[in-house]
C-alpha positions as CSV (number, residue, x, y, z in Angstrom):
1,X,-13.4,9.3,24.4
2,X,-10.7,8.4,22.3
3,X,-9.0,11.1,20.5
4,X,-8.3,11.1,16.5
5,X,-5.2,11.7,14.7
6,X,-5.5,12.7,11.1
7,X,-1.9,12.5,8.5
8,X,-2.9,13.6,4.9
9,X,-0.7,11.2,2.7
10,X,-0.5,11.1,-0.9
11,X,1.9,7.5,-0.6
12,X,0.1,4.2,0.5
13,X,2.9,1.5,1.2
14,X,0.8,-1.6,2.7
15,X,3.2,-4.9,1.9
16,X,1.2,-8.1,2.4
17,X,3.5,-10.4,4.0
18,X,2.2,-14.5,5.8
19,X,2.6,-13.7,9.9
20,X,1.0,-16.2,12.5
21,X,-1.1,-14.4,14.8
22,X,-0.7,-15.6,18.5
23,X,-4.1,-14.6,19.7
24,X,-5.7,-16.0,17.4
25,X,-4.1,-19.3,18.1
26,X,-4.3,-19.5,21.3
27,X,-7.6,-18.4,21.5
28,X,-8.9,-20.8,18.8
29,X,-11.9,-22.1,20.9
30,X,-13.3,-19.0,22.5
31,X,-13.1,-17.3,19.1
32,X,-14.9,-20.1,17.6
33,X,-17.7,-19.4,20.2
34,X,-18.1,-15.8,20.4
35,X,-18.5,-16.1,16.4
36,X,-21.4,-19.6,16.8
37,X,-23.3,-17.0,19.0
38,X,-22.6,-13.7,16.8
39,X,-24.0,-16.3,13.6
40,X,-27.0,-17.0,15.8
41,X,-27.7,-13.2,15.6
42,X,-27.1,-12.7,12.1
43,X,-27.3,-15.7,9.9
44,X,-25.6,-14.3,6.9
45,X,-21.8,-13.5,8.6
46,X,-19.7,-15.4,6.6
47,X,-16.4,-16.5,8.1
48,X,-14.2,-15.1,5.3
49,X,-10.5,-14.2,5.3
50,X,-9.4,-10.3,5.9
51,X,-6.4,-8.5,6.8
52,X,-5.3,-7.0,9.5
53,X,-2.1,-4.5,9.4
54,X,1.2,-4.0,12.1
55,X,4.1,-1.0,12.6
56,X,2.4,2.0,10.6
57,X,4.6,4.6,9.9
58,X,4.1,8.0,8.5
59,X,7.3,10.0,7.3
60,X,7.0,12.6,4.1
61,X,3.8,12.2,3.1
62,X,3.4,8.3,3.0
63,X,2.6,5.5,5.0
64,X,4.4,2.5,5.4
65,X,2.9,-1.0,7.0
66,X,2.4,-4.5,6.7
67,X,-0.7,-7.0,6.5
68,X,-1.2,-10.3,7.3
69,X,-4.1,-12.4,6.8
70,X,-6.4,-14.1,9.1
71,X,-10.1,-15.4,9.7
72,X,-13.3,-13.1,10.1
73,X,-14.1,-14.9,13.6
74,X,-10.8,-13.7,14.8
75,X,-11.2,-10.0,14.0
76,X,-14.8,-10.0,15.1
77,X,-12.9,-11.5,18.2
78,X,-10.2,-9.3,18.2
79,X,-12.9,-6.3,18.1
80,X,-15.1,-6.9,20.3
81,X,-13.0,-8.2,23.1
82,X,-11.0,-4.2,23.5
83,X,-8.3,-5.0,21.1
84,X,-6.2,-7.3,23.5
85,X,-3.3,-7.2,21.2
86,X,-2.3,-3.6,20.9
87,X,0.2,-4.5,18.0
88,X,-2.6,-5.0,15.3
89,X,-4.7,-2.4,14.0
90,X,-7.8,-2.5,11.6
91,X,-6.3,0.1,8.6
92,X,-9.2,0.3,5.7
93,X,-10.0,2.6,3.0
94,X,-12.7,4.6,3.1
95,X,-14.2,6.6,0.0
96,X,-16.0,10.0,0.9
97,X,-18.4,10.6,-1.5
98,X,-18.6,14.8,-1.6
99,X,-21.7,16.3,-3.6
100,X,-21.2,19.2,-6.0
101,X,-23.3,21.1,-2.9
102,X,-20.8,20.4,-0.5
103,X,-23.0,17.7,1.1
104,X,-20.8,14.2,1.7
105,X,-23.2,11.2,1.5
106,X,-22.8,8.2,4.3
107,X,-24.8,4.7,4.3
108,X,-26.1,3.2,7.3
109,X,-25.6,-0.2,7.5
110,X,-28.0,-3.1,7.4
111,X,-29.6,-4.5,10.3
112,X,-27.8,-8.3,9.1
113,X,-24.4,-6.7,9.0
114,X,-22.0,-6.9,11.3
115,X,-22.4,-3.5,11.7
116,X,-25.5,-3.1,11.8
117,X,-27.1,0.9,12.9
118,X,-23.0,2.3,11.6
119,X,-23.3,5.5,9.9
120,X,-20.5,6.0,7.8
121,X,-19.1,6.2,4.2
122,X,-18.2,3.1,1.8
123,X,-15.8,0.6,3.3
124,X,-14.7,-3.1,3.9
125,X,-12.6,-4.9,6.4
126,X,-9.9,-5.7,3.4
127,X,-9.4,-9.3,2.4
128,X,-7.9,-11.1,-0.5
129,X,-9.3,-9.7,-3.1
130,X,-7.6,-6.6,-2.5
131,X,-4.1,-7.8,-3.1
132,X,-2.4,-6.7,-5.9
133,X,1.4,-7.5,-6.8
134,X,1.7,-8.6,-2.7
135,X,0.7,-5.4,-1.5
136,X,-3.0,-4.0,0.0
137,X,-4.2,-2.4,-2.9
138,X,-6.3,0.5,-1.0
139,X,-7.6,2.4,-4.2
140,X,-9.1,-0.9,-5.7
141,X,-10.9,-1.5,-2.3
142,X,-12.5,1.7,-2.5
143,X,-13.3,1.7,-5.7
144,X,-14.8,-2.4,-5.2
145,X,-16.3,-1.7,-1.8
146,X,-18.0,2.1,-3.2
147,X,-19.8,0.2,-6.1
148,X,-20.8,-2.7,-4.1
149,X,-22.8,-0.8,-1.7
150,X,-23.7,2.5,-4.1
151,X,-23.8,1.6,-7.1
152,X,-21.4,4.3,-8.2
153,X,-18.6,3.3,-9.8
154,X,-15.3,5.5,-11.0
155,X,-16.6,7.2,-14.1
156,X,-19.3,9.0,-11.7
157,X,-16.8,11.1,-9.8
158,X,-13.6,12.5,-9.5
159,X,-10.7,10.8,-6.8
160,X,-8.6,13.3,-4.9
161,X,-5.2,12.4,-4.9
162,X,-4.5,13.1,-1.0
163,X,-5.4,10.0,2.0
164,X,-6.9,11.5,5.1
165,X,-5.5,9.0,7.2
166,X,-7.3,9.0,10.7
167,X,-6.1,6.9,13.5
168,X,-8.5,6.5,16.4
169,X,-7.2,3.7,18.6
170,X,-6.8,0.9,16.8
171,X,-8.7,1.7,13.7
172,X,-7.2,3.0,11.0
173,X,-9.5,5.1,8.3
174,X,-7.7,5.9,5.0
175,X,-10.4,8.3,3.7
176,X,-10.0,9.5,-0.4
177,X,-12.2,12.4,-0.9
178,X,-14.6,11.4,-4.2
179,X,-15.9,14.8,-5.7
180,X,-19.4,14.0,-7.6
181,X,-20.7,16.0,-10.3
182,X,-24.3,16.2,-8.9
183,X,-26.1,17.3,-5.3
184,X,-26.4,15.7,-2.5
185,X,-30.2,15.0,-2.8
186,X,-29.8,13.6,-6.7
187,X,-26.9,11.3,-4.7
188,X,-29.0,10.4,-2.3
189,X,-31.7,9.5,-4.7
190,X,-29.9,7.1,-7.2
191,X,-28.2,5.3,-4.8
192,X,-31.5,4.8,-2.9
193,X,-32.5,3.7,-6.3
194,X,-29.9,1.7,-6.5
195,X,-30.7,-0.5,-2.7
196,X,-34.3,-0.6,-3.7
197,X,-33.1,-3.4,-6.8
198,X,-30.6,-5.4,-4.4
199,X,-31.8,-8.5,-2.8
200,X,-29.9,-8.0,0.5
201,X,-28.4,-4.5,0.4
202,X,-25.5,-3.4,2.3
203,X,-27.2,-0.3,4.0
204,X,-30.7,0.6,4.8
205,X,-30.5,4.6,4.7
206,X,-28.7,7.2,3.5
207,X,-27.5,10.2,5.3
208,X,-26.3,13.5,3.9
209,X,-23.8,15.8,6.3
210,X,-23.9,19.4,5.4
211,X,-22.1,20.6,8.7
212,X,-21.1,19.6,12.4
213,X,-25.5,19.5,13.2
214,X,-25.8,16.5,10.7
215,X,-23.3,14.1,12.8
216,X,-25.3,11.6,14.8
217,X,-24.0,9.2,17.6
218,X,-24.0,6.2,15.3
219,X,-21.1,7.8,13.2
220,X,-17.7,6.4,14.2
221,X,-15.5,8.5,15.8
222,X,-13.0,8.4,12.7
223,X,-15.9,9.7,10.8
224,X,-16.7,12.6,13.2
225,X,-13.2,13.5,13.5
226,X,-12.5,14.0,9.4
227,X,-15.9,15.7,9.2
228,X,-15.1,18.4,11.9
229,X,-11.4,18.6,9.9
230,X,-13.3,19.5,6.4
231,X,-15.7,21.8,8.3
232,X,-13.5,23.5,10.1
233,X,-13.5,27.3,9.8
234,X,-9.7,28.0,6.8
């Protein structure tokens, strides 16, 4: 199993910069295929543009790196193949929606996502949308990516100023603690509300996490690891 690495950060410094991505390149046919057959499976993935990042660096509270942009077919690629260039890493923000209970509330994703069965909170692969000023605006993707799938948007809770930044791998979870002003089950209700009115939702459940019992095998090991962090005995 891989093991987790968690800095807490107050500083994000993600500079969007335009890098050619070898493997991508010269693997242009067989990425093209593996993402024909993963469309087969899932109709609706949409061959979009994201970002992936290179050289993170944490010193004094802050990390530094850079993004470049690239296709969806390439990261699913990329993914699914082991990581086969070790450079790159997957870096997204992730918004941990914590109950007034002490409960944190997680979505399991669709069965026509790409990650379909996940259990996990808010999040997005960034993409362009999420530049700001030439640099990877994090916040904003939490913020976007939270009320996309929720429904919740910033005026329902409160933002902790510190990252959790938890590097498993090559994934890269920047996880903002969101304090609610409600329980977990009142959570858990109006955002289920909120699925029932969506055409296609993003998730199909919702989970609630009250302790180390509530993890299950479909959580990410990112997830798991910042979970056992905030339960662990002070």
């Amino acid at each position: 199993m891989t093991e987790s690495i968690i800095h807490r950060v107050t500083t994000l410094d993600l500079a969007v910069q335009p890098t050619a991505w070898p493997f991508a390149e010269e693997r242009r046919g067989e990425i093209a295929a593996h993402f024909a057959e993963k469309q087969r499976e899932r109709p609706s993935l949409w061959n979009g543009r994201v970002l992936l990042g290179r050289d993170p660096v944490f010193t004094d509270g802050r990390l530094a790196a850079t993004y470049f942009e690239t296709d969806f077919a390439s990261f699913l690629a990329w993914r699914d193949w082991g990581f086969p260039d070790p450079d790159v890493f997957n870096g997204f923000g992730m918004g941990a929606l914590r109950a007034s209970d002490g409960a944190f509330v997680m979505g399991e994703m669709a069965p026509h996502t790409a990650n379909s069965g996940r259990i996990y909170f808010a999040s997005g692969t960034p993409d362009l949308d999420d530049v700001k000023d030439g640099a990877l605006d994090i916040p904003g993707s939490v913020i976007r990516e939270l009320e996309e799938e929720t429904g919740l948007g910033p005026a329902d809770y409160s933002a902790e100023a510190d990252w959790h930044c938890v590097v498993t791998g090559r994934a890269l979870a920047m996880i903002q603690i969101l304090n609610l002003d409600m329980p977990g089950e009142a959570a858990r209700a109006r955002i289920e509300a909120n699925l029932a009115r969506q055409d296609e939702a993003e998730l199909s459940a919702i989970h609630l996490v009250r302790g180390m019992d509530d993890l299950k095998p479909a959580m990410p090991r990112f997830v798991t690891a910042f979970i056992a962090q905030q339960f662990a005995p002070r």
